[in-house]
MARNUBA-94628 format. One line per field, with one value per residue (C-alpha): residue number from 1; residue in three letters; x, y negated, z negated. Coordinates in pm, 1 decimal. Layout:
BEGIN
i NUM|...
aa ALA|...
c1 X|...
c2 Y|...
c3 Z|...
***
This chain:
BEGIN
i 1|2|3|4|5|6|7|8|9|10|11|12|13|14|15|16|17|18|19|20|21|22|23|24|25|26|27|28|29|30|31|32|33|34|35|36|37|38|39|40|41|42|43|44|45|46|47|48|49|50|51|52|53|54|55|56|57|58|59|60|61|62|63|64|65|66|67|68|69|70|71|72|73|74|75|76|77|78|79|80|81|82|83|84|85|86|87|88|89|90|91|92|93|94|95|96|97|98|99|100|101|102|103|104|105|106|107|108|109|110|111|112|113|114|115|116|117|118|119|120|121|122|123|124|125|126|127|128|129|130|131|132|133|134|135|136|137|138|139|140|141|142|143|144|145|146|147|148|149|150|151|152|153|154|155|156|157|158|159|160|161|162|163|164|165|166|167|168|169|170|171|172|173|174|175|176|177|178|179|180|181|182|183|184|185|186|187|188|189|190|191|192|193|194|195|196|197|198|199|200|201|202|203|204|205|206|207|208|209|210|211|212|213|214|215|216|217|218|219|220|221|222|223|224|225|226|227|228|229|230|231|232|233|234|235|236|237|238|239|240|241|242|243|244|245|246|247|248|249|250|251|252|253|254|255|256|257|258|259|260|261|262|263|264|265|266|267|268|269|270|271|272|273|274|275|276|277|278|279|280|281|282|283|284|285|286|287|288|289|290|291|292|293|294|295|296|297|298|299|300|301|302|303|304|305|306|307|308|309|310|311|312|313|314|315|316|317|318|319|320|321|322|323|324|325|326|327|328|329|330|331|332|333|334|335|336|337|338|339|340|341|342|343|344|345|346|347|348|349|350|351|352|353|354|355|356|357|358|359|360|361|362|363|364|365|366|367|368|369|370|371|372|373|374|375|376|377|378|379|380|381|382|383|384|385|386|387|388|389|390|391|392|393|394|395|396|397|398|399|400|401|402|403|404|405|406|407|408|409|410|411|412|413|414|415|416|417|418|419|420|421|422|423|424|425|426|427|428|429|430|431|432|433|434|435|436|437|438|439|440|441|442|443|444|445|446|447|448|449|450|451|452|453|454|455|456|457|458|459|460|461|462|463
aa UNK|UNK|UNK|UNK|UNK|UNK|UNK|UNK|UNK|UNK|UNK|UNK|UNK|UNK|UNK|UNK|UNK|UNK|UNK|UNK|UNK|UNK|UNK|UNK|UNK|UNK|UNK|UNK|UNK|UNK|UNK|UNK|UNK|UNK|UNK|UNK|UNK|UNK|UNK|UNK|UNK|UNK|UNK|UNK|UNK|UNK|UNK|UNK|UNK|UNK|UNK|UNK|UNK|UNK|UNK|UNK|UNK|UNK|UNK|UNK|UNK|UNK|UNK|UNK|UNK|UNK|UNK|UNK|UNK|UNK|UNK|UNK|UNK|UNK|UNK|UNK|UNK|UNK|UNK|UNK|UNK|UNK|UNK|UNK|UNK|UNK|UNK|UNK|UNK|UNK|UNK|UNK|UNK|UNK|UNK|UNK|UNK|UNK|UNK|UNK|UNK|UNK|UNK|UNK|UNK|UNK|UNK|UNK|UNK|UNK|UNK|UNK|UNK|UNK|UNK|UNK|UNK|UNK|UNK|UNK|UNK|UNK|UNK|UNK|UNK|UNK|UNK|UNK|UNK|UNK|UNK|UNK|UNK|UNK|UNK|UNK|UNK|UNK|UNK|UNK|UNK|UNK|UNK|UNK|UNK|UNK|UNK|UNK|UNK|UNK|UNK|UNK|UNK|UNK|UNK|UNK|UNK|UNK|UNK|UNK|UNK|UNK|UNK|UNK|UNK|UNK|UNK|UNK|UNK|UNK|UNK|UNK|UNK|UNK|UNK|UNK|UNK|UNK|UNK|UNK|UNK|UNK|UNK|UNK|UNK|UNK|UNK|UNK|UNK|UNK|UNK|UNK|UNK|UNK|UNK|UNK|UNK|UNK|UNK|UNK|UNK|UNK|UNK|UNK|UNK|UNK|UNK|UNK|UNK|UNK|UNK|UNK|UNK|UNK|UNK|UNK|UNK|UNK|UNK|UNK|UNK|UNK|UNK|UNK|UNK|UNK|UNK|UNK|UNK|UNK|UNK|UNK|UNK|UNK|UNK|UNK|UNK|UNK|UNK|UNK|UNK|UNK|UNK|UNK|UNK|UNK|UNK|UNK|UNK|UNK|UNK|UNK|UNK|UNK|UNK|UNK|UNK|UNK|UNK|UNK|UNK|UNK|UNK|UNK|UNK|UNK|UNK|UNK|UNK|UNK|UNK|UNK|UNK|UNK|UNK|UNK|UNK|UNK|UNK|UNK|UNK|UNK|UNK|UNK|UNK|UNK|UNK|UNK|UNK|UNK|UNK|UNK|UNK|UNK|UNK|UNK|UNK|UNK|UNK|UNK|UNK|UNK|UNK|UNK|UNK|UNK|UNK|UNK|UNK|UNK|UNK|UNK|UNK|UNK|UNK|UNK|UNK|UNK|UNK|UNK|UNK|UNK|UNK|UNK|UNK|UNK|UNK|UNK|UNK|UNK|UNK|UNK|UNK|UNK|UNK|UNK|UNK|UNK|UNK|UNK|UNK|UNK|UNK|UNK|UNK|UNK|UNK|UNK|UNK|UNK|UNK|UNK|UNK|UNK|UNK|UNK|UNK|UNK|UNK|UNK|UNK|UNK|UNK|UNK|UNK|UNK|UNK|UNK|UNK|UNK|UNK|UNK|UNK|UNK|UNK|UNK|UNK|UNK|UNK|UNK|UNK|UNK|UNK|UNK|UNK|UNK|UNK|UNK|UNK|UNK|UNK|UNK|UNK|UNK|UNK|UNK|UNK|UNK|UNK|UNK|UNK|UNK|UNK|UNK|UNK|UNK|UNK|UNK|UNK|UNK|UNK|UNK|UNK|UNK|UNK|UNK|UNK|UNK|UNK|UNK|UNK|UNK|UNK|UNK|UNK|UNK|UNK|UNK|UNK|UNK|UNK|UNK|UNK|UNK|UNK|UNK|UNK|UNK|UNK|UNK|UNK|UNK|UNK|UNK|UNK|UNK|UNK|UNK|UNK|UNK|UNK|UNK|UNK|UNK|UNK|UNK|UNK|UNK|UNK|UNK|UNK|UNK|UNK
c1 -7030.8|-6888.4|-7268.8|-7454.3|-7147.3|-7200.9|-7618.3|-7574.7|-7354.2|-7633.0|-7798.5|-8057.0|-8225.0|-8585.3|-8815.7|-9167.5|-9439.9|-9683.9|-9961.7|-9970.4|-9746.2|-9496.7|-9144.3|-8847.2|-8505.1|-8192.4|-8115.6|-8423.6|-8412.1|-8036.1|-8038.5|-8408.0|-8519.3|-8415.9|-8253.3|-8002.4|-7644.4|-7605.0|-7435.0|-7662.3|-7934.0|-8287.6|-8534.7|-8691.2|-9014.7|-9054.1|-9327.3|-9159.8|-9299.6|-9113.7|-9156.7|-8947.5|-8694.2|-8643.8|-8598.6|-8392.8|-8130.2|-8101.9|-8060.2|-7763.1|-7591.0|-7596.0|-7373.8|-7660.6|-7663.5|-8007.6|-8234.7|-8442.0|-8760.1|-9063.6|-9364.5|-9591.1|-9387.9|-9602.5|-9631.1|-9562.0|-9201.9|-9145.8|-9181.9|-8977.9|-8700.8|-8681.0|-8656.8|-8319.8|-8204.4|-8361.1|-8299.3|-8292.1|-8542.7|-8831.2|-8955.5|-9323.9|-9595.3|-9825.9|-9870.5|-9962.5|-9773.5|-9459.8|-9466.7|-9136.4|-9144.0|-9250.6|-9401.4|-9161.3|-9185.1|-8862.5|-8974.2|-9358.5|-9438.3|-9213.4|-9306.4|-9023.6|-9073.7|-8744.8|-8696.6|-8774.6|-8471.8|-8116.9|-8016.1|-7655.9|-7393.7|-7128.8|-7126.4|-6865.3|-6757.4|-6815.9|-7160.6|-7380.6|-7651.7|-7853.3|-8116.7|-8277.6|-8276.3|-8572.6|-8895.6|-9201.1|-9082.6|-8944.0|-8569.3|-8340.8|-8116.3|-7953.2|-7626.6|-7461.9|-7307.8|-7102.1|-7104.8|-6779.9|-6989.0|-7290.4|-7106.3|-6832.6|-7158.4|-7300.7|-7012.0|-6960.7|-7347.7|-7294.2|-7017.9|-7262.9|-7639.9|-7764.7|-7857.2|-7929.3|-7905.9|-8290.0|-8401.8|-8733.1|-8714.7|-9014.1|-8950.5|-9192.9|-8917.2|-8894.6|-8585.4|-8593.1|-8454.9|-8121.4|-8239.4|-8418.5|-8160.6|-7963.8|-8207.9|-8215.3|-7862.9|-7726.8|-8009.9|-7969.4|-7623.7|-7682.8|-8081.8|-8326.7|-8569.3|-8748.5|-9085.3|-9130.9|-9465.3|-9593.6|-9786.2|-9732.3|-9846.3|-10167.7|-10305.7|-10434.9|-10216.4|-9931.9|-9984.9|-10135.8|-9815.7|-9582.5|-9786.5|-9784.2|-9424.9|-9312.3|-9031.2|-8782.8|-8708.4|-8878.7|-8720.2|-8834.7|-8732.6|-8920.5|-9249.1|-9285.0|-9181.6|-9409.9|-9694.5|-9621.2|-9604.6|-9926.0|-10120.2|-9981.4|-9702.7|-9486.8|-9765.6|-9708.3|-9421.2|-9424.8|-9223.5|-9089.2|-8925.8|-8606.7|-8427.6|-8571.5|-8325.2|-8381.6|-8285.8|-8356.4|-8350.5|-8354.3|-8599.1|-8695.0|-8609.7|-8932.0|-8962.5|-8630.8|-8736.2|-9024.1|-8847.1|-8553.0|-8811.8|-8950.4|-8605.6|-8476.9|-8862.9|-8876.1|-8537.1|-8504.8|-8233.4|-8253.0|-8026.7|-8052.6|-7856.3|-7791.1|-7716.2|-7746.2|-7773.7|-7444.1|-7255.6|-7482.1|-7647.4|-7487.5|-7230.2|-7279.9|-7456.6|-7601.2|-7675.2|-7907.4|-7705.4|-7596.2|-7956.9|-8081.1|-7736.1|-7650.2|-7990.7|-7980.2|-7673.0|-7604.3|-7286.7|-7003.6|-6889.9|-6938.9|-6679.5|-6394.1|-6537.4|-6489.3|-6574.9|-6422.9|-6607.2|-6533.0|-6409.3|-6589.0|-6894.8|-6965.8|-7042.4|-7005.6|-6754.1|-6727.2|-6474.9|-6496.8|-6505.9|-6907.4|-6884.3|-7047.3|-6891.6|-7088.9|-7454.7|-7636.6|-7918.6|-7854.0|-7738.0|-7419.7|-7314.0|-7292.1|-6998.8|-6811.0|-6710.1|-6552.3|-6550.7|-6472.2|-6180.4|-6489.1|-6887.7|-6970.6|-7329.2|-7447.8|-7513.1|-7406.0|-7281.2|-7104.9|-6893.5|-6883.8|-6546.5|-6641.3|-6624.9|-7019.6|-7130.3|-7492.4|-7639.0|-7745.6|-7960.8|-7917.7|-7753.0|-8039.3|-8314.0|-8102.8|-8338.7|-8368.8|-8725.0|-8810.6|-8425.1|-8342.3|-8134.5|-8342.0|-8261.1|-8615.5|-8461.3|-8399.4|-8732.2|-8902.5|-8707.4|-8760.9|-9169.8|-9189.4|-9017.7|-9202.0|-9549.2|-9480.0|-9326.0|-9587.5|-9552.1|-9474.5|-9370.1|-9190.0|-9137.3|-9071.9|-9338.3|-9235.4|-8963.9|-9213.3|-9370.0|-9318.4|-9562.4|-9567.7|-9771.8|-9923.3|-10114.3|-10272.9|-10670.2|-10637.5|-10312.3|-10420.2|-10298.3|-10211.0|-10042.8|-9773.4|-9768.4|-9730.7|-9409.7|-9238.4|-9322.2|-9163.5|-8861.9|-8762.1|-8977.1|-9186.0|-9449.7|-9832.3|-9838.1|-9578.6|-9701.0|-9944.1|-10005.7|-10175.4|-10370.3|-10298.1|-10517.5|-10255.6|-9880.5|-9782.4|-9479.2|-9201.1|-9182.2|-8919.1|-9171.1|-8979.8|-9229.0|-9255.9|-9119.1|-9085.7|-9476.3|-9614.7|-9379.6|-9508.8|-9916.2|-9842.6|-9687.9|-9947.4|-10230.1|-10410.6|-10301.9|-10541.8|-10459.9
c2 -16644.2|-16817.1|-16755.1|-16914.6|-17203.7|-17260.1|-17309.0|-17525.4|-17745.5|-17819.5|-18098.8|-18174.2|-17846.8|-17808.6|-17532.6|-17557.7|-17295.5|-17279.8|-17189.7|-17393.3|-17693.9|-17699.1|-17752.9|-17758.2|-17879.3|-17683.9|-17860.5|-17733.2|-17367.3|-17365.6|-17168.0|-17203.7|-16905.7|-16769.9|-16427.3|-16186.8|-16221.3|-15880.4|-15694.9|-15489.6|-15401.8|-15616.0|-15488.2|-15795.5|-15675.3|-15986.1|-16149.2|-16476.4|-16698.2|-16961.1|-16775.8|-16442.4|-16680.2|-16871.5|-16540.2|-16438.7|-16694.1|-16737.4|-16369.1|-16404.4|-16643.4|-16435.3|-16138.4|-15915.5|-15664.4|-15727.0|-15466.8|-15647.1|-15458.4|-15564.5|-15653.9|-15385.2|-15052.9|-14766.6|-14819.2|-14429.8|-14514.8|-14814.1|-14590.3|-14314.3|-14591.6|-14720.9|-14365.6|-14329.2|-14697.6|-14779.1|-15201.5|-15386.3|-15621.4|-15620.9|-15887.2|-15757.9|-15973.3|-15696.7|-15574.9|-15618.3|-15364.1|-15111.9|-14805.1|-14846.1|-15213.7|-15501.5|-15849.1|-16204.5|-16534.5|-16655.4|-17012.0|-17119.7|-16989.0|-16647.3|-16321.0|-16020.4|-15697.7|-15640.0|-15280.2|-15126.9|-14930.4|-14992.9|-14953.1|-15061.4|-14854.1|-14913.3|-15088.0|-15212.4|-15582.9|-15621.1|-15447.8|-15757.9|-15630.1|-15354.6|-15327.9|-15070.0|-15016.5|-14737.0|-14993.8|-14931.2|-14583.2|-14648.8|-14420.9|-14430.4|-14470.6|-14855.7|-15027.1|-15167.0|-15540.6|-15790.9|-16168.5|-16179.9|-15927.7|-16207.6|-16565.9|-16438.1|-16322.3|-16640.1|-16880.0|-16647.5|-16733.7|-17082.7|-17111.8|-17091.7|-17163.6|-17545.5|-17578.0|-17901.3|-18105.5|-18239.6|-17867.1|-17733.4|-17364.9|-17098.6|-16772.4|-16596.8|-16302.1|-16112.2|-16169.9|-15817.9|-15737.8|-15811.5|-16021.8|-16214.3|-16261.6|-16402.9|-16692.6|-16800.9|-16806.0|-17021.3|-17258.1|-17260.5|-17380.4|-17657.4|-17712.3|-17935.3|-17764.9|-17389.3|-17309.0|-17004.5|-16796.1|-16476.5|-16580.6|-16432.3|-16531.2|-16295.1|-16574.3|-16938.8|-17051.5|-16969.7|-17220.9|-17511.5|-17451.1|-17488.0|-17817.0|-17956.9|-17899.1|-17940.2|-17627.2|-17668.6|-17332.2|-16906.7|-16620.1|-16255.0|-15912.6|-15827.3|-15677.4|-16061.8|-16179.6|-15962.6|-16118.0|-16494.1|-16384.5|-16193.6|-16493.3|-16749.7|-16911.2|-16954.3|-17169.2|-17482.7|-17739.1|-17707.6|-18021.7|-17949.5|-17646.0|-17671.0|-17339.0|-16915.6|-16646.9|-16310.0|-15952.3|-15629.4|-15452.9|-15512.5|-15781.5|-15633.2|-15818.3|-15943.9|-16091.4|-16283.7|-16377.1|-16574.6|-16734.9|-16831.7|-17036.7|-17167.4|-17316.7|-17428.7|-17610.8|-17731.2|-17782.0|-17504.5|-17320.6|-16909.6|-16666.2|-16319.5|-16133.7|-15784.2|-15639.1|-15415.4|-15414.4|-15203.4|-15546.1|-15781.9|-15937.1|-16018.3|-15875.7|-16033.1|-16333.2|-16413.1|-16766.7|-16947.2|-17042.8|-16656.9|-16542.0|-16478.6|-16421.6|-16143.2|-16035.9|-15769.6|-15830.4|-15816.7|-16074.3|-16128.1|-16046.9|-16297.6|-16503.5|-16303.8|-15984.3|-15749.6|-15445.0|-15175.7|-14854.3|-14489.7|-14325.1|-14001.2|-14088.7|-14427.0|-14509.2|-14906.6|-14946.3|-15272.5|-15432.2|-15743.2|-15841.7|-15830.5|-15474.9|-15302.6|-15066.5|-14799.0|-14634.3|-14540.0|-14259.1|-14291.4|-14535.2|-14356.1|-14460.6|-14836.5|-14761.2|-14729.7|-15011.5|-14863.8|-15081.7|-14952.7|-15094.3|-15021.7|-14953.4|-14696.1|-14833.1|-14518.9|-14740.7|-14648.8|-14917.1|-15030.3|-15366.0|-15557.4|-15750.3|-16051.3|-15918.8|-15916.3|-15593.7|-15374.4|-15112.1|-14870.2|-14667.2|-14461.3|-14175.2|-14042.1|-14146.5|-13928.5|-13629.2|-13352.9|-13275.7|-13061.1|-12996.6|-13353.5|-13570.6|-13862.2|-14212.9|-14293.2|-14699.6|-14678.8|-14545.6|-14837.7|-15091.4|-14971.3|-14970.7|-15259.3|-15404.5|-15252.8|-15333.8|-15693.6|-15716.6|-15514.8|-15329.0|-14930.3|-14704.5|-14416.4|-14071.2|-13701.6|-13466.4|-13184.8|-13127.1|-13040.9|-13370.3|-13678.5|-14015.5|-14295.5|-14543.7|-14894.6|-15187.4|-15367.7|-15195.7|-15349.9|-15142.2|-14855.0|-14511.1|-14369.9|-14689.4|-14539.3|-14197.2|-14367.4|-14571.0|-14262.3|-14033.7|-14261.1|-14432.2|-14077.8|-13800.1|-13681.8|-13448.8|-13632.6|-13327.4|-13299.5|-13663.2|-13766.1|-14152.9|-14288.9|-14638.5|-14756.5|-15098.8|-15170.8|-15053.8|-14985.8|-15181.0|-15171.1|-15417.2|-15585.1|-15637.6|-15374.8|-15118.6|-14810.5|-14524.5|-14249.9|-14285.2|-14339.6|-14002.3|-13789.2|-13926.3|-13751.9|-13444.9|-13382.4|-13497.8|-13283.7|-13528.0|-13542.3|-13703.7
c3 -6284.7|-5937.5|-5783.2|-6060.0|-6108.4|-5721.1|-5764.7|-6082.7|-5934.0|-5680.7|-5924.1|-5613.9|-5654.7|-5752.6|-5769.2|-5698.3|-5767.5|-5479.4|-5699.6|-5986.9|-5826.3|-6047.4|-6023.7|-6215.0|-6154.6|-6222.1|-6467.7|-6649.7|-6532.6|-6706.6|-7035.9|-7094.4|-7194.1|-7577.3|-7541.4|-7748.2|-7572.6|-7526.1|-7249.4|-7187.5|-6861.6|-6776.4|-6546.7|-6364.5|-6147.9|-5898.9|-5745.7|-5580.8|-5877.7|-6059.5|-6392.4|-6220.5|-6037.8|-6376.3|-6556.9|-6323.8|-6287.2|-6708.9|-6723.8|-6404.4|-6635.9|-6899.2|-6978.7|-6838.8|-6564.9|-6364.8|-6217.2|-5949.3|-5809.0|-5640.2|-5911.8|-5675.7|-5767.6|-5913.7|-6312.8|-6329.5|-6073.4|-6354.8|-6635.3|-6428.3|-6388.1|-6760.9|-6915.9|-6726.2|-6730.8|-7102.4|-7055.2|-7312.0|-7191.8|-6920.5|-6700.2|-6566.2|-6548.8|-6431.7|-6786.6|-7107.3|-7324.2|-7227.8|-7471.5|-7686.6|-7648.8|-7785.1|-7639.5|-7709.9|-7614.0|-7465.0|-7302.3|-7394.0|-7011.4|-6972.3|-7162.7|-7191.3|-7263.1|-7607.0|-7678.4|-7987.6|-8006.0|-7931.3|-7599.8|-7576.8|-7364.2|-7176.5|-6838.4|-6583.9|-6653.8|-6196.9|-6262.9|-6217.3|-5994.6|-5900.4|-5644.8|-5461.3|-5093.4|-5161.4|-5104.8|-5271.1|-5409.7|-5715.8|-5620.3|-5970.5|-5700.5|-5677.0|-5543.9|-5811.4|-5671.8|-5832.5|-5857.5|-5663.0|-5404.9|-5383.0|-5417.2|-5141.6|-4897.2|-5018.2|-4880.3|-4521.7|-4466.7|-4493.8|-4272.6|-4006.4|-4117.0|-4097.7|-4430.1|-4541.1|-4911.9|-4823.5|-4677.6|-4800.8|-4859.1|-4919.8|-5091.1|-4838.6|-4789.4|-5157.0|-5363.2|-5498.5|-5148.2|-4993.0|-4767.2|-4949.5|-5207.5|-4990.8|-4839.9|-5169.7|-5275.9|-5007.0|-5073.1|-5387.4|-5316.1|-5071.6|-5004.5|-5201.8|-5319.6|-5333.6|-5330.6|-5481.5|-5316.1|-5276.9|-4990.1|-4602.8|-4281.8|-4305.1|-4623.0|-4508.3|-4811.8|-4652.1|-4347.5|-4554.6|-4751.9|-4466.7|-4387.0|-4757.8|-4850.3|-4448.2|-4456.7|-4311.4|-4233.0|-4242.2|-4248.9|-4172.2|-4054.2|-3690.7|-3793.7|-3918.0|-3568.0|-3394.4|-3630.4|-3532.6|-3167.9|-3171.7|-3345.6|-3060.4|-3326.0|-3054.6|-2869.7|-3007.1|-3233.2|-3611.7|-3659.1|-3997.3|-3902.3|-3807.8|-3759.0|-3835.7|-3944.7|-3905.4|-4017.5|-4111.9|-3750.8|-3388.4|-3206.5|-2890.9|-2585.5|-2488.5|-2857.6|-2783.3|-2450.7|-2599.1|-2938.1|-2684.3|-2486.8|-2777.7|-2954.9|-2599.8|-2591.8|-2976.8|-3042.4|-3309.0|-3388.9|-3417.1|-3611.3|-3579.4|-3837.8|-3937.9|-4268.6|-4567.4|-4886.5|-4966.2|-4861.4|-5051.8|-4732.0|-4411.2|-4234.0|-3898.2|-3696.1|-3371.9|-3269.8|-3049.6|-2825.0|-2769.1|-2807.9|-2460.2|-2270.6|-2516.0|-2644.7|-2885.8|-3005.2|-3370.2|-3284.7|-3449.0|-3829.6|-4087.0|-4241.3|-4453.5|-4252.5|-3974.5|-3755.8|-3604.3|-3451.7|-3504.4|-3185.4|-3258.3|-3381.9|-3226.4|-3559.4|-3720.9|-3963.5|-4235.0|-4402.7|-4610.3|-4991.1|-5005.8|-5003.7|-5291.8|-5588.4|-5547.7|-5650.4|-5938.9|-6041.4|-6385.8|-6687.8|-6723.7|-6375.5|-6470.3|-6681.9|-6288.0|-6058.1|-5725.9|-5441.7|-5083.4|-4858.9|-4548.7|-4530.7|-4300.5|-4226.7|-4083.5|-3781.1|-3381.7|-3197.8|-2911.4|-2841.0|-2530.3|-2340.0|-2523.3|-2871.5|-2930.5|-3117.9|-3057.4|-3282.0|-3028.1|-3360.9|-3662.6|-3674.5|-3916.8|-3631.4|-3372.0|-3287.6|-3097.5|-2921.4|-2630.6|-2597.8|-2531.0|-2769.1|-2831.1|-3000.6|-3168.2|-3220.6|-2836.6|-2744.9|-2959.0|-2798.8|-2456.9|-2525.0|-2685.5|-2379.6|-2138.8|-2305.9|-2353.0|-2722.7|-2904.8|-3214.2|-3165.9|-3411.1|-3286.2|-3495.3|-3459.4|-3590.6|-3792.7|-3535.0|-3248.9|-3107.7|-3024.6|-3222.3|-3082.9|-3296.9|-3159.6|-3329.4|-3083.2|-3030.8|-2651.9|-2534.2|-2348.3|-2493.2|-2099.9|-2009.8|-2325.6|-2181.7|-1871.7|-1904.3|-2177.4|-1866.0|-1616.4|-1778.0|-2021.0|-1849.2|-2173.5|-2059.7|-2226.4|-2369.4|-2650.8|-2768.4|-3035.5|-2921.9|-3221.3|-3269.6|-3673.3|-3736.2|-4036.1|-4046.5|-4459.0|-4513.6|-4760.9|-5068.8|-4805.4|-4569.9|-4303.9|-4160.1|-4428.2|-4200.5|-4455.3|-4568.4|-4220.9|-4110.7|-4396.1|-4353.1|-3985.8|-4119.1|-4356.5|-4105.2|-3840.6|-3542.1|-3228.7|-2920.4
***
């Protein structure tokens, strides 16, 4: 496996648990837990702890194909998701039997989950890696990757990020999604050493973390931005830190405004990315030095990849050997490897005379409401700019309204109505403005649109 030969070959690398304080070298992780060499499929439920990451990378090494899910998912989705996929092994600290399967020891810390029966049947030789682009929802659905998929997103990421051999690197986005996956990868292949956590920057233990271990870097997708600005992060040096990366969706100009004037003050470095989990990551990169003269930019492609746009549709088209082989709803489906020559990301976009793309929204969040077509990403990006960088959630209504959604108990519900009247000219009356003390977010940490969407379908929504 090139990934795993790359991240062995790192003999620096240690991983610490947060928790407990204990670390392991890579050394140590390497073939130390006892499992059946079968090729066959593992289900690994992840919480960010050295005991999932250690499962993880034996089983990667192995002849395995690896499920990777979020530890939080449903125990009726799990069930749901192991009657179709029937692994041969589970990785779930969250419980303490699995009907149909029985408890082993594999290392004196790590218990799996064998199966009773025999679950053998055939799978793709490219089929390394499934995950799930669904959340917290438990979808059969999953995009099968390979290791030439990840190692070949892995290497285009560190053309350009500053990783160093003595970086300190906390897990604090999940591994279980894309993004995540790939923070760790690339350090894995050049940093020092991980801390695995599970904590965010809501828990104390997250901050006394970043002071004890001195990171040298965070990552997050913008609802995690919009946190550090609204608790005064910004405000002041954190001297470990040397550089953020982003993804998972559009910063809103006021947000950049504010990290630009911090890295220019601090000497940090920023990198705003965008990608999905269909090409294993990353697909393109913005960096600091581009940040605030061609805000909102997604960039330019990665390494190895590139863009072109459809002339009908306006929508973003991929191409570049990180692109996956297809999905899955069912076991049988692992049996096929098809990788695309191009992604079509689903994404609109638009590039400038200088080569530097913009998604301009979703062709999925494209809506029609009072007989206007209306971009729901470009109405969130024009109130969060307007109202100083807060968080607003914007969504139709059964097809008849308009909800706008805010955070922040101090922004006045008019002063919304107010600038959607001005800058769009919505009519108050076909919008539900609605104050939500806590957004629910995915298992990625991305604002949960699909549960907040149906809550106001099914609710009775006031004004």
């Amino acid at each position: 496996m090139e990934l795993y030969d790359l991240i062995r070959k790192n003999e620096n690398l240690t991983f610490t648990d947060s928790s407990t304080g204990v670390s392991k070298s890579i050394k140590e992780m390497h073939q130390s837990l006892k499992i059946d060499d079968l090729r066959s499929v593992v289900f690994i439920y992840n919480d960010n702890q050295l005991p999932a990451i250690e499962t993880f990378l034996n089983f990667y090494q192995s002849r395995y194909t690896i499920a990777l899910q979020g530890l939080g998912i449903n125990t009726d989705f799990k069930e749901n998701l192991e009657k179709k996929y029937t692994p041969y092994y589970i990785y779930d600290p969250s419980r303490n039997s699995i009907e149909g399967y029985s408890a082993v020891n594999a290392s004196e810390t790590i218990v799996l989950f064998k199966r009773n029966e025999n679950s053998i049947f055939p799978i793709h030789p490219k089929v390394k890696l499934l995950l799930s682009t669904s959340g917290t929802t438990g979808s059969p659905k999953f995009v099968r990757l390979s290791d030439e998929n990840l190692a070949q997103n892995a290497k285009s990421i560190l053309k350009y990020q500053p990783i160093r051999t003595d970086d300190v690197v906390p897990l604090n986005v999940p591994v279980n999604s894309v993004y995540g996956l790939s923070i760790f990868t690339t350090n894995c292949i050049k940093a020092h050493q991980i801390v695995c956590t599970d904590k965010d920057v809501f828990q104390k233990e997250f901050w006394s973390d970043l002071k004890k271990y001195e990171y040298s870097t965070l990552g997050g997708v913008p609802y995690f931005y919009e946190i550090l600005h609204s608790i005064g992060f910004f405000k002041k040096d954190h001297p470990s830190l040397r550089y953020f990366t982003h993804g998972g969706g559009m910063l809103n100009h006021k947000l950049i405004e504010i990290i630009s004037e911090y890295t220019e003050k601090y000497n940090k470095q920023f990198f705003a990315q965008y990608g999905q989990t269909e090409a294993s990551g990353r697909m393109a990169f913005l960096s600091t030095e581009d940040l605030l003269r061609k805000r909102a930019s997604i960039g330019h492609p990665i390494h190895n990849g590139r863009f072109e746009i459809d002339n009908e549709t306006s929508e973003l088209i991929y191409y570049g050997p990180n692109i996956f082989g297809g999905y899955a709803n069912i076991r049988s489906d692992l049996q096929f490897y098809d990788q695309e020559e191009k992604l079509h990301t689903g994404d609109l976009a638009k590039v400038d005379d200088d080569g530097y793309y913009y998604i301009t929204g979703r062709l999925k969040r494209i809506v029609k409401l009072f007989g206007t077509r209306i971009n729901l990403d470009e109405m969130e990006l024009l109130l969060k700019d307007s109202l100083g960088g807060q968080t607003i959630i914007c969504l139709d209504v059964n097809d008849k309204n308009l909800a706008v959604l805010y955070t922040d108990k101090n922004l006045d519900k008019e002063l919304i109505k107010g600038v959607l009247k001005e800058k769009l000219s919505l009519h108050a009356s076909s919008l539900k403005v609605i104050h939500m003390d806590d957004l629910p977010l995915t298992a990625n940490g991305k604002v949960n649109y699909p549960m907040i969407k149906e809550w106001l379908e099914s609710e009775s929504l006031v004004q």
